[in-house]
C-alpha positions in Angstrom: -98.9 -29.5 -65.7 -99.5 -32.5 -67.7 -100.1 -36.1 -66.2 -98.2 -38.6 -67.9 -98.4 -42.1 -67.9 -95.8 -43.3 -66.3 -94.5 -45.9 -62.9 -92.0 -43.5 -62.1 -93.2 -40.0 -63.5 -96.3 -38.6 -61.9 -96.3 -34.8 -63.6 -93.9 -32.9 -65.9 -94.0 -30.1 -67.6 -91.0 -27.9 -69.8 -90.7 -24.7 -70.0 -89.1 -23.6 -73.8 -87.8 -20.2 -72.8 -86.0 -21.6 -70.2 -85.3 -25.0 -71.5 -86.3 -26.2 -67.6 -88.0 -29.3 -67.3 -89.8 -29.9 -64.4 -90.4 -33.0 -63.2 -92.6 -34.7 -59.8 -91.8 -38.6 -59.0 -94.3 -41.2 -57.8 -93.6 -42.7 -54.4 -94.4 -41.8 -50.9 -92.1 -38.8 -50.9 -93.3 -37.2 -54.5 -89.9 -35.5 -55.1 -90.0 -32.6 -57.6 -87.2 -31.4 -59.4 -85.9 -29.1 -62.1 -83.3 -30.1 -64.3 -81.4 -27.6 -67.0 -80.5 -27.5 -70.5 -83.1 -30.2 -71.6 -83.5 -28.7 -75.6 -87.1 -29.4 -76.8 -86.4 -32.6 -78.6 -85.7 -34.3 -75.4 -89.2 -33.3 -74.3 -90.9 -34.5 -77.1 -88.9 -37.7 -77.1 -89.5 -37.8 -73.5 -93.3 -37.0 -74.0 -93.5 -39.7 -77.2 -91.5 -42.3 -75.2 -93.2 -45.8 -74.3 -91.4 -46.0 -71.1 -91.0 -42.4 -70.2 -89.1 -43.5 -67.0 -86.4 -45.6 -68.8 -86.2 -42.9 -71.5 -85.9 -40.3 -68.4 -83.1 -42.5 -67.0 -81.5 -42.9 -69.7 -81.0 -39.8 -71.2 -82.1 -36.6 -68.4 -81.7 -38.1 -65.2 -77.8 -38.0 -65.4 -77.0 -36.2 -68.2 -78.6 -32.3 -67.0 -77.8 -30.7 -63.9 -80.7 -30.3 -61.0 -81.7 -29.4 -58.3 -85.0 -30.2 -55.7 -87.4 -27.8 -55.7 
């Protein structure tokens, strides 16, 4: 699962076949969750993104349904 850089993002990883991203939160309760439909250009923009917790916020967090794993 890779580590990414991130304040708000601890791990993520996306599964292609699936197009499931899977993604863990910093904070004391390290949340996990798996959110549907995210094509493989978000993950790369994600993945290439400066800020990858404002580009998550911006463009995944509300726009792909989820659930908590």
């Amino acid at each position: 699962m890779p580590v990414v850089d991130s304040d708000a993002l601890s791990f993520v990883r996306y599964d292609a076949r699936s197009r499931t991203l899977f993604a863990t939160f910093r904070g004391r309760q390290r949340r996990s969750y798996i959110y549907e439909d995210v094509t493989p250009q978000e993950y790369k923009d994600l993945m290439a993104a400066e800020s990858k917790g404002a580009w998550f916020n911006a463009h995944i967090r509300d726009s792909h349904p989820f659930r908590e794993v």
